[in-house]
RODO-2510 file (C-alpha; in nm, 4 decimals, decimal comma):
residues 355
     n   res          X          Y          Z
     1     x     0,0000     0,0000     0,0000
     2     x     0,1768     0,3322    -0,0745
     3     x    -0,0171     0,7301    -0,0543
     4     x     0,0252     0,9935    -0,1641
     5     x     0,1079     1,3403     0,0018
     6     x     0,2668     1,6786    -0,1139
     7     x     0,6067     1,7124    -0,1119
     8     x     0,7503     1,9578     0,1841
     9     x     0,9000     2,2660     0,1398
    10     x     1,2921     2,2189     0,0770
    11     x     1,6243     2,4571     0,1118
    12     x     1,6913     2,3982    -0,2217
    13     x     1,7932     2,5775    -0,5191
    14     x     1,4940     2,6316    -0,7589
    15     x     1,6898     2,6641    -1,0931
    16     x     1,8119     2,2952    -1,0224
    17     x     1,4948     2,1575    -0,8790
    18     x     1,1728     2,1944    -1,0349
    19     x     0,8256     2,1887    -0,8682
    20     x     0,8125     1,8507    -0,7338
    21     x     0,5548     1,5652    -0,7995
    22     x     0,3202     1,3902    -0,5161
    23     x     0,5440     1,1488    -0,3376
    24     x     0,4749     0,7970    -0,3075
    25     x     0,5490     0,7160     0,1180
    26     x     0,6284     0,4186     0,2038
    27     x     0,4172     0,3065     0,4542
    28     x     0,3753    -0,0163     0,7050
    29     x     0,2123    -0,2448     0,4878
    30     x     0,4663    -0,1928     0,2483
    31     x     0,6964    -0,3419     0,4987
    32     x     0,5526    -0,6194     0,5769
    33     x     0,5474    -0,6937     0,1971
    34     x     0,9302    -0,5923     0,1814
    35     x     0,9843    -0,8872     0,4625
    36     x     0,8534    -1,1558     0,2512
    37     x     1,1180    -1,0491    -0,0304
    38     x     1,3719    -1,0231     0,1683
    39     x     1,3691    -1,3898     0,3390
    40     x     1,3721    -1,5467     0,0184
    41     x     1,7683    -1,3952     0,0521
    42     x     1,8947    -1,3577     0,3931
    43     x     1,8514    -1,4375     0,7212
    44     x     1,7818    -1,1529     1,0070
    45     x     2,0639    -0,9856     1,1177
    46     x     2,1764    -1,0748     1,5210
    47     x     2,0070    -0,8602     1,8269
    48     x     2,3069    -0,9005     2,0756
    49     x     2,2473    -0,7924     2,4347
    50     x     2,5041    -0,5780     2,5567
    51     x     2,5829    -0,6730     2,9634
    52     x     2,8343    -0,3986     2,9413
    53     x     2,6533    -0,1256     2,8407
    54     x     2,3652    -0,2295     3,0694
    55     x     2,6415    -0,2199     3,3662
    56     x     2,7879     0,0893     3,2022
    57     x     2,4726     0,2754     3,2095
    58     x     2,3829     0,1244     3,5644
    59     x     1,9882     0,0250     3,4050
    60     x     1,8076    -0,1725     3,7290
    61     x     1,7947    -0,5707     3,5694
    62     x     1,4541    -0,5104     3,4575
    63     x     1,6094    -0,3148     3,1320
    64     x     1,8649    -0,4643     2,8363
    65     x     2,0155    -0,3106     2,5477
    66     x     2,0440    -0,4740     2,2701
    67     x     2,2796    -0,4022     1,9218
    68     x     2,0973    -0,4594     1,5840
    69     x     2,4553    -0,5863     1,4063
    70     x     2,3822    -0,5370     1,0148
    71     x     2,7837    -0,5818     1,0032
    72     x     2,6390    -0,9670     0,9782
    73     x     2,4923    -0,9526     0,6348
    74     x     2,7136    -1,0752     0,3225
    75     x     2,7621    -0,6833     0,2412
    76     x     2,8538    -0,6121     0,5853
    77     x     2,5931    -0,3509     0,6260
    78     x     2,2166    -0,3125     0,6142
    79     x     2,1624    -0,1589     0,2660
    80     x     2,1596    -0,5059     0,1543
    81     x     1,8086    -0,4938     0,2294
    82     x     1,6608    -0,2253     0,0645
    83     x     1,8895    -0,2736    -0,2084
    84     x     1,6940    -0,6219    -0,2547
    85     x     1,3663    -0,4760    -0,2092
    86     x     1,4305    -0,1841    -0,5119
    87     x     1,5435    -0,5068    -0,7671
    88     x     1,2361    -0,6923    -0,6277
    89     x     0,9428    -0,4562    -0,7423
    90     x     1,1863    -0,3162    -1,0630
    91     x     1,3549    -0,6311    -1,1809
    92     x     1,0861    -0,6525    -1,4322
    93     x     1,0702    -0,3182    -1,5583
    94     x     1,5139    -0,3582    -1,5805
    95     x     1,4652    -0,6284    -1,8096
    96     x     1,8017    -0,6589    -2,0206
    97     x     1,8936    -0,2833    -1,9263
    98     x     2,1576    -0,2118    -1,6400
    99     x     2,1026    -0,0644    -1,3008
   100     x     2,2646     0,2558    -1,2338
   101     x     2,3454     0,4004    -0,9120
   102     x     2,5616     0,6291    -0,6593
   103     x     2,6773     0,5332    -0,3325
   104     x     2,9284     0,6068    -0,0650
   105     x     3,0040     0,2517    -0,0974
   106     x     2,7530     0,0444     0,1359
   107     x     2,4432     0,0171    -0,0867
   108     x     2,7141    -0,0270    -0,4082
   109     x     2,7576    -0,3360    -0,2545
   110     x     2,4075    -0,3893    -0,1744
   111     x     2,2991    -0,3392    -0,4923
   112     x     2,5358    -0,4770    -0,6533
   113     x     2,4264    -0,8219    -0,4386
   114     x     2,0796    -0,7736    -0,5766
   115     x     2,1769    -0,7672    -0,9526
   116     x     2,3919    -1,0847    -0,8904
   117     x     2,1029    -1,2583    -0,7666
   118     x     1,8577    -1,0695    -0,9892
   119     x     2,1052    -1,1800    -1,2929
   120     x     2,1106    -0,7997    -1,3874
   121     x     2,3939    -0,5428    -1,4717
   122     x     2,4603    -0,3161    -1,1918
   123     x     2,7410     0,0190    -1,2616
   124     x     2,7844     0,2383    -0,9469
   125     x     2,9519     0,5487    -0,8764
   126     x     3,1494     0,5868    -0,5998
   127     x     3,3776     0,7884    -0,4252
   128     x     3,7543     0,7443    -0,5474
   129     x     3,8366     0,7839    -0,1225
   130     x     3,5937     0,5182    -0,0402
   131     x     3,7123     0,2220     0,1722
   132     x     3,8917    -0,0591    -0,0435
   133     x     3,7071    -0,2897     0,1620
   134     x     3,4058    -0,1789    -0,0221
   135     x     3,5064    -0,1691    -0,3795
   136     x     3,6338    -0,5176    -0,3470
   137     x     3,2750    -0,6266    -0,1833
   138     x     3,1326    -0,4546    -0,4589
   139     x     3,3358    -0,5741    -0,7442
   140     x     3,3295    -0,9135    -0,5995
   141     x     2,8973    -1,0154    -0,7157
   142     x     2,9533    -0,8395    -1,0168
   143     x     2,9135    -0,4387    -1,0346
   144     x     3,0959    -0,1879    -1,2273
   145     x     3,2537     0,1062    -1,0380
   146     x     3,3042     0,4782    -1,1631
   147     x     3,4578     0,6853    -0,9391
   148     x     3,4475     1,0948    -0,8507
   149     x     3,6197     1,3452    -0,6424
   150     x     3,3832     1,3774    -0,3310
   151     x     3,5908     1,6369    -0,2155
   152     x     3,5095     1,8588    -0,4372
   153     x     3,1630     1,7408    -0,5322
   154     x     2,9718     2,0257    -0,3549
   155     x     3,0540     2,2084    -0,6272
   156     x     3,0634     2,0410    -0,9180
   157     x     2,8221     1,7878    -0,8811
   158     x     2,9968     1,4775    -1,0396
   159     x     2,8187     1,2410    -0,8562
   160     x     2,5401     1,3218    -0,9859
   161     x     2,5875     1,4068    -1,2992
   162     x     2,7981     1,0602    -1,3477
   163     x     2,5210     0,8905    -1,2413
   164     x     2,2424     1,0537    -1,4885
   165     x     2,5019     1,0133    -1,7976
   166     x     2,5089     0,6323    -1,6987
   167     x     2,1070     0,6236    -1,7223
   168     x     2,1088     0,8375    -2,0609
   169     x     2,3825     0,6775    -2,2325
   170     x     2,3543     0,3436    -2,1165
   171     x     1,9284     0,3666    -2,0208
   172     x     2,0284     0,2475    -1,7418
   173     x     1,7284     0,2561    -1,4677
   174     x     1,8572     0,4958    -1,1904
   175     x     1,8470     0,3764    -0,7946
   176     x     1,8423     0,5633    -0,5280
   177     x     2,0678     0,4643    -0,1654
   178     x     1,7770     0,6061     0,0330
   179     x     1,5229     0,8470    -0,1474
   180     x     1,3102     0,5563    -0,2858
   181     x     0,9784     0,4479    -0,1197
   182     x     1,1118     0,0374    -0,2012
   183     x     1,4273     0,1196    -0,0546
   184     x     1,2593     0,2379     0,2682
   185     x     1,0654    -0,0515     0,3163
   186     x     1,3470    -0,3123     0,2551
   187     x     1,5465    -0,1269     0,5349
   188     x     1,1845    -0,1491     0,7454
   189     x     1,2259    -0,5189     0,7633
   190     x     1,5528    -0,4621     1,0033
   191     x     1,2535    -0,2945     1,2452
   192     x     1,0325    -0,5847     1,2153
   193     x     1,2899    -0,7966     1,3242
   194     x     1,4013    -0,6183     1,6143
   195     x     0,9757    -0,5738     1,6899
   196     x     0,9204    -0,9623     1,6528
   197     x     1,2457    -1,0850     1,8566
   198     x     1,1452    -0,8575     2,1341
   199     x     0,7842    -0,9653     2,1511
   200     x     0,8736    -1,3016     2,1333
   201     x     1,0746    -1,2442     2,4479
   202     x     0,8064    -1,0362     2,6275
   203     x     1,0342    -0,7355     2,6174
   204     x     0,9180    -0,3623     2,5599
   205     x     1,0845    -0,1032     2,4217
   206     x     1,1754     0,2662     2,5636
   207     x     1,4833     0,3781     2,3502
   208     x     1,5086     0,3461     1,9785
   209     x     1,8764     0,5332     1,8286
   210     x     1,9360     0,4825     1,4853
   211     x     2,1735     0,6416     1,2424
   212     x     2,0779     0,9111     1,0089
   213     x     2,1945     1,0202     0,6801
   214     x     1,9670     1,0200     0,3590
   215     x     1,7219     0,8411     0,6176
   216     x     1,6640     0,5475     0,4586
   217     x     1,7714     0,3259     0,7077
   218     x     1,5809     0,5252     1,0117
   219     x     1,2741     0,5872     0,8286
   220     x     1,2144     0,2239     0,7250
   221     x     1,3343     0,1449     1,0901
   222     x     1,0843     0,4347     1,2345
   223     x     0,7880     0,2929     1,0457
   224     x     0,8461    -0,0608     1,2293
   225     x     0,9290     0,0579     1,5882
   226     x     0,6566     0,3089     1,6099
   227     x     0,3738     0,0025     1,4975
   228     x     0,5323    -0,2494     1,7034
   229     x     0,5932    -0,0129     1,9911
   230     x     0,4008     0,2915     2,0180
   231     x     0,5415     0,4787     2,3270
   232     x     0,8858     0,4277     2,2291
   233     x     1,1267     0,7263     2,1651
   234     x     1,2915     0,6910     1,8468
   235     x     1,6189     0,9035     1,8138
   236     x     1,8216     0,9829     1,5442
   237     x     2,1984     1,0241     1,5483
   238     x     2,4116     1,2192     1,3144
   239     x     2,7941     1,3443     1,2704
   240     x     2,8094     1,6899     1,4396
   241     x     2,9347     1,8064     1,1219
   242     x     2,6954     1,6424     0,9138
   243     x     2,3724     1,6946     1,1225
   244     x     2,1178     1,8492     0,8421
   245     x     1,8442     1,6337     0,9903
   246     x     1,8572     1,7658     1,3394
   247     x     1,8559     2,1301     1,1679
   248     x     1,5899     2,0078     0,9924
   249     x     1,3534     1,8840     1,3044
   250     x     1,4413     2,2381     1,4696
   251     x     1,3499     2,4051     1,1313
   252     x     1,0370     2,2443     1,0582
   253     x     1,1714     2,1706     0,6713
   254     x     1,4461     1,9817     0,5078
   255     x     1,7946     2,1569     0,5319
   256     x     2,0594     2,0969     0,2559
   257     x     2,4378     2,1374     0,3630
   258     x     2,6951     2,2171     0,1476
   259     x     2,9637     2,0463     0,2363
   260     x     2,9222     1,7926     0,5694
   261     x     3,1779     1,6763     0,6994
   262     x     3,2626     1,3591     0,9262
   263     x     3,4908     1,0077     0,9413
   264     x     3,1763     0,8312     0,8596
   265     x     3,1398     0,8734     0,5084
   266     x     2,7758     0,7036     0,4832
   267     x     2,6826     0,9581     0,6651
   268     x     2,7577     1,2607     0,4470
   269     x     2,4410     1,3359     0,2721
   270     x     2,3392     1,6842     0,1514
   271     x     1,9992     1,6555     0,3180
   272     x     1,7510     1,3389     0,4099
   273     x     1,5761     1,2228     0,0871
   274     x     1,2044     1,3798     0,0155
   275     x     1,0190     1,0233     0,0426
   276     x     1,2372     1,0046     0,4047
   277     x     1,1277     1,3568     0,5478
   278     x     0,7637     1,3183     0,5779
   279     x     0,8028     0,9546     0,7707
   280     x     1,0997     1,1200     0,9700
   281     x     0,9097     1,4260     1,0311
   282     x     0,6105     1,2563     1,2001
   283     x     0,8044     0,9568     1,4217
   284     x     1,1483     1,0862     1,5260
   285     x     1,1291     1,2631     1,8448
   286     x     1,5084     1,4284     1,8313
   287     x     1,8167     1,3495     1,6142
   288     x     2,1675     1,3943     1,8421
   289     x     2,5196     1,5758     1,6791
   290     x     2,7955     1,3299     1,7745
   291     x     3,1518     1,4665     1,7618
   292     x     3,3920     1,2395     1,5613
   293     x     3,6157     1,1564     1,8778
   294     x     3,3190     1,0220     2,0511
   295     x     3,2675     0,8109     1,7756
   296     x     3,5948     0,6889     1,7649
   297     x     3,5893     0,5774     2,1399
   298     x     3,2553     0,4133     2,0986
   299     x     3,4360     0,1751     1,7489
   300     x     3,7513     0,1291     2,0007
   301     x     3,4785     0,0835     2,3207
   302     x     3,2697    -0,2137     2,0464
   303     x     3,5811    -0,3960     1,9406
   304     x     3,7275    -0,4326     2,3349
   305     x     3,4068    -0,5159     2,4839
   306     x     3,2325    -0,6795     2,1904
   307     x     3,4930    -0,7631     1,9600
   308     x     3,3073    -0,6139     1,6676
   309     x     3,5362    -0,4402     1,3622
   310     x     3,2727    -0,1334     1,3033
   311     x     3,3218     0,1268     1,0271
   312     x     3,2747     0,4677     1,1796
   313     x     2,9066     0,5252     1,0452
   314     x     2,8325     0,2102     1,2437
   315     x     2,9704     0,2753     1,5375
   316     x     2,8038     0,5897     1,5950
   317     x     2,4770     0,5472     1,7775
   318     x     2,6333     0,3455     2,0248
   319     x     2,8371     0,6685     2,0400
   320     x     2,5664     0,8736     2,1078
   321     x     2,4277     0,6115     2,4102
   322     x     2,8036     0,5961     2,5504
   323     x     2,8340     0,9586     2,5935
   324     x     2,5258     1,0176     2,7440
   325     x     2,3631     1,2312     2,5023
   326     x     1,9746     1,1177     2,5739
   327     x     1,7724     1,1063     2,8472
   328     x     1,7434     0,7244     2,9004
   329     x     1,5283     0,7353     3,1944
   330     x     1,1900     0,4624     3,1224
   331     x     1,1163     0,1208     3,2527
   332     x     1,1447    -0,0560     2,8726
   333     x     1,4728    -0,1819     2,6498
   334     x     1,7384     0,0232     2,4383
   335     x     1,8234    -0,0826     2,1294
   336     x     2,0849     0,0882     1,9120
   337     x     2,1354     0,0077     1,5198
   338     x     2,5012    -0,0619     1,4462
   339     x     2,4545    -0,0241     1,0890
   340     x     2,7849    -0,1782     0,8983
   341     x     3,0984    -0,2875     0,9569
   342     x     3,2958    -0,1757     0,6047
   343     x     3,6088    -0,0166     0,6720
   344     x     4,0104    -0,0457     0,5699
   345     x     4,2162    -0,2395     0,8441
   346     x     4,4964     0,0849     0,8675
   347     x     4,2340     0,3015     0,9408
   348     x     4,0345     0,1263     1,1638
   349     x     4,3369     0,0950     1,3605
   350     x     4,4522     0,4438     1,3262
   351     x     4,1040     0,6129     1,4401
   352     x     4,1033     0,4057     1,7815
   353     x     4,4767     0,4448     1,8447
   354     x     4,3646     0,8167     1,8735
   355     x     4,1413     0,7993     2,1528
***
């Protein structure tokens, strides 16, 4: 089931963006379709408890936290599953032509996975910086990578334009990492999962933090949590210098950045996608700025303790929860998203050397 509502305003330029069209929203029911395409492929993702950050917090035994790893999936991260979703509901309308998208390098992967086992041609654009880690993943089921200066791409959109000369030249059918109502729900299926292992358990929930950056992974996440659990306070978390979402709750609209900047480079989006906003909009209750340091003490703090390997945009959530940054008081469980686990050995080990 998908309505429709107007699009929001935006802090955008008008010469480059047009009046926009009625969005299609993702909605519930649209996850719960997303979850029977996504079994046919994986398996859900682990929902460790954390005794350490229960004793670290000092919660009375009657709470848990729990991690959502996506680090587990065979792209180490959870685009995976709304990269599986898109190829789902377009694999038909793809036919012989290739897939064409940009990424920061999780969802290349993810996508990538999704042609392989959709038998279609996938071409990505990523950044030339990106973590080997994740052109290999996404080389390895079968994409083809172009790559662009990201350092300069706030002004001269390469990305971008890359990616539309791929789908002219090539008609190539254009996917987007987050701004996509099929992408949403794929993501939602994470939610479900954390919804139906808590239940199962008798557990209720109280704290919901979950990364944000285009904001497809919260709002997918935000549609589950709030049907499964009503009174539950979903927070976002962003990079301090990347935080256009929490300037966009304050504001009331969505607010573009030029340039963010951060060490987690999923997390550098110009602004949250226009299908995101409305479902972010109506179900996050606050989105916290993490400084890059704290992040860096919460991968060092997840790889001691837990002995997970987290890429920076993974790690920082549990950041935000480590630091203290939300009021935590309630009777129900935490969970935090640790959303992928992509990163280059040298720097993994430089970033928690430095804290």
């Amino acid at each position: 089931m998908i309505y429709y509502i107007p699009s929001p305003p935006r802090h955008l330029d008008a010469e480059r963006d047009p009046l926009p069209m009625p969005l299609q929203i993702a909605t519930m029911d649209d996850v719960r379709h997303a979850a029977t395409v996504i079994r046919q492929h994986i398996t859900p993702a682990p929902l460790i408890r954390s005794y350490a950050l229960e004793k670290q917090l000092e919660l009375p035994d009657s709470r848990r936290v729990w991690l959502k790893d996506y680090g587990w999936t065979p792209v180490g991260s959870f685009k995976l599953m709304g990269a599986l979703n898109w190829m789902d509901h377009h694999a038909d309308a793809v036919g012989a032509l290739p897939v064409a998208a940009h990424s920061s390098g999780n969802f290349a992967s993810g996508i990538s996975f999704a042609g392989m086992r959709y038998g279609k041609r996938v071409i990505v654009v990523m950044p030339e910086s990106a973590p080997k880690v994740k052109f290999r993943l996404t080389r390895s089921f079968g994409a083809e990578v172009r790559t662009y200066d990201i350092a300069t791409d706030h002004q001269t959109g390469e990305r971008d334009r890359l990616t539309r000369q791929i789908a002219e030249e090539e008609q190539a059918v254009q996917a987007s990492p987050y701004d996509d109502p099929h992408v949403i729900a794929g993501n939602g299926v994470g939610g479900v999962e954390i919804v139906e292992t808590l239940k199962q358990q008798g557990r209720d929930l109280s704290h919901f933090f979950c990364q944000v950056s285009g904001g497809g992974l919260m709002a997918g996440h935000a549609l589950a949590v709030a049907d499964g659990f009503p009174q539950a306070r979903i927070i976002g978390v962003e990079p301090d210098g990347a935080d256009d979402f929490r300037q966009s709750l304050q504001t009331g609209t969505r607010v573009r950045l030029d340039k963010p900047a951060s060490i987690c480079d999923g997390l550098l989006s110009y602004d949250v996608g226009e299908h995101n906003w409305p479902i972010l909009h109506q179900l996050v209750a606050e989105s916290i700025a993490v400084p890059d340091l704290e992040t860096q003490a919460a991968m060092k703090w997840l790889y001691e303790i837990h002995g997970l390997r987290v890429e920076p945009s993974g790690a920082i959530a549990t950041a935000a929860v480590l630091q203290n940054h939300a009021d935590l008081s309630g009777s129900g469980d935490i969970v935090i998203v640790v959303s992928g686990r992509n990163l280059d050995e040298d720097r993994f080990r430089e970033w928690i050397a430095n804290v």
